[in-house]
C-alpha positions as a printed NumPy array, in Angstrom:
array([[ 30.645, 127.509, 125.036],
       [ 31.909, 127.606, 121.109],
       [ 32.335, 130.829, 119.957],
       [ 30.609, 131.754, 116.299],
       [ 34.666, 132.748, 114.632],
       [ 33.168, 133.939, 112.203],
       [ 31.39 , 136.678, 113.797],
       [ 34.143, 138.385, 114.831],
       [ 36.9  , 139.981, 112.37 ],
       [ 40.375, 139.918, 114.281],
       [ 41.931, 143.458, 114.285],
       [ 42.239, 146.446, 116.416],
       [ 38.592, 146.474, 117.698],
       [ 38.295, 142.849, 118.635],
       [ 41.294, 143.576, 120.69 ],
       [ 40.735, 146.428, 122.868],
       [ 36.871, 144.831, 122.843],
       [ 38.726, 141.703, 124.466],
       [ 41.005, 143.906, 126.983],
       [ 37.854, 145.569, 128.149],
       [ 35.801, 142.428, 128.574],
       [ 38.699, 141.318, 131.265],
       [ 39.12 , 144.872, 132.674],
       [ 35.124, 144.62 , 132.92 ],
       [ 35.847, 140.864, 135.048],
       [ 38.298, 143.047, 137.407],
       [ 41.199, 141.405, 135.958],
       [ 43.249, 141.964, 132.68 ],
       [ 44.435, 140.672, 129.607],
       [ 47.97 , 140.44 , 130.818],
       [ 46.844, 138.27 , 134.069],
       [ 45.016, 136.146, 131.859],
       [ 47.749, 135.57 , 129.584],
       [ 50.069, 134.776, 132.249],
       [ 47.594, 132.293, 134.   ],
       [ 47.773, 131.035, 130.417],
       [ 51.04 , 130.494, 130.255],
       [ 51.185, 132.918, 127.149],
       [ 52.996, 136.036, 126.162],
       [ 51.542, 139.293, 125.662],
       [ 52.701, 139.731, 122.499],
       [ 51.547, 136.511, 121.272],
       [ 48.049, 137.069, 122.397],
       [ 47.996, 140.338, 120.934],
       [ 48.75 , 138.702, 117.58 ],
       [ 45.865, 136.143, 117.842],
       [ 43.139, 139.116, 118.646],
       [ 44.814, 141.041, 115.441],
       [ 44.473, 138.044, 113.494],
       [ 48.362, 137.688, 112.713],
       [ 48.81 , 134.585, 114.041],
       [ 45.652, 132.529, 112.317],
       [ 47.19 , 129.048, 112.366],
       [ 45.345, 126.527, 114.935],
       [ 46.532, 127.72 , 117.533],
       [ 46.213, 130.854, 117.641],
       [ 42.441, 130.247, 116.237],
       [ 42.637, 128.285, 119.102],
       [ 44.107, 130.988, 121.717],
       [ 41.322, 133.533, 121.14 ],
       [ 38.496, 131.467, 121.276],
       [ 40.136, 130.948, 124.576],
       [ 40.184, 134.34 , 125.238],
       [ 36.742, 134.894, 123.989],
       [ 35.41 , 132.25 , 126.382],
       [ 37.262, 133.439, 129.518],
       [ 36.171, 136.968, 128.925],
       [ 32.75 , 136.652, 128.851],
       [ 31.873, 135.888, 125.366],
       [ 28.499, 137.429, 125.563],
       [ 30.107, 140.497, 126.932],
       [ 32.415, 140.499, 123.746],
       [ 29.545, 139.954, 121.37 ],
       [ 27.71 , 142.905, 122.665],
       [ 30.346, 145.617, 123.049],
       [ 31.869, 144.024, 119.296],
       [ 28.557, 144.834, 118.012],
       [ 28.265, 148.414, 119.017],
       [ 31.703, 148.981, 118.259],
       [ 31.39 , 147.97 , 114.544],
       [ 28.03 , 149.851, 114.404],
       [ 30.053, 152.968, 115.843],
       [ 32.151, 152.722, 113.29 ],
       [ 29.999, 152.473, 110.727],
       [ 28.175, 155.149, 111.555],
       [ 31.404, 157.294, 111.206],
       [ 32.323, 155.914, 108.   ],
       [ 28.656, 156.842, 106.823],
       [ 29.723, 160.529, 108.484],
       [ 32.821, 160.7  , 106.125],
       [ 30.91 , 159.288, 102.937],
       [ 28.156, 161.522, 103.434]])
């Protein structure tokens, strides 16, 4: 399944969104990333956006797929509307 890229702005959210998605599969980011042959850190930088080359546009629609990307669409969506809601609270 492609994942819509665009829908999803890398960065602290779309991380912990993707690390809950695999804790939510009864496995983890780390595992996957070793099954992957990856390293943490390098992961990490593909969900925060930092490494946006190919491959690392690459990696995380990886990562999207394996962890359920309709389970990451959902809990991305009420995350961002959570926080928009509590910017709205600090504007208002």
């Amino acid at each position: 399944m492609a994942v819509k890229n665009k829908m999803f702005q890398p960065g602290k959210i779309l991380h912990e969104v993707i690390v809950g998605a695999f804790r939510a599969q009864g496995t983890s980011f780390a595992e996957w990333c070793r099954k992957e042959g990856v390293k943490v850190n390098t992961a990490s930088l593909a969900t925060y956006g930092q490494a946006g080359g190919d491959r690392g546009r690459q990696m995380l629609e990886r990562m999207i797929n394996d962890a359920n990307p309709d389970v990451v669409e959902a809990a991305y969506r009420r995350r961002m509307i959570e926080e928009a809601a509590q910017l709205q609270e600090v504007a208002g």
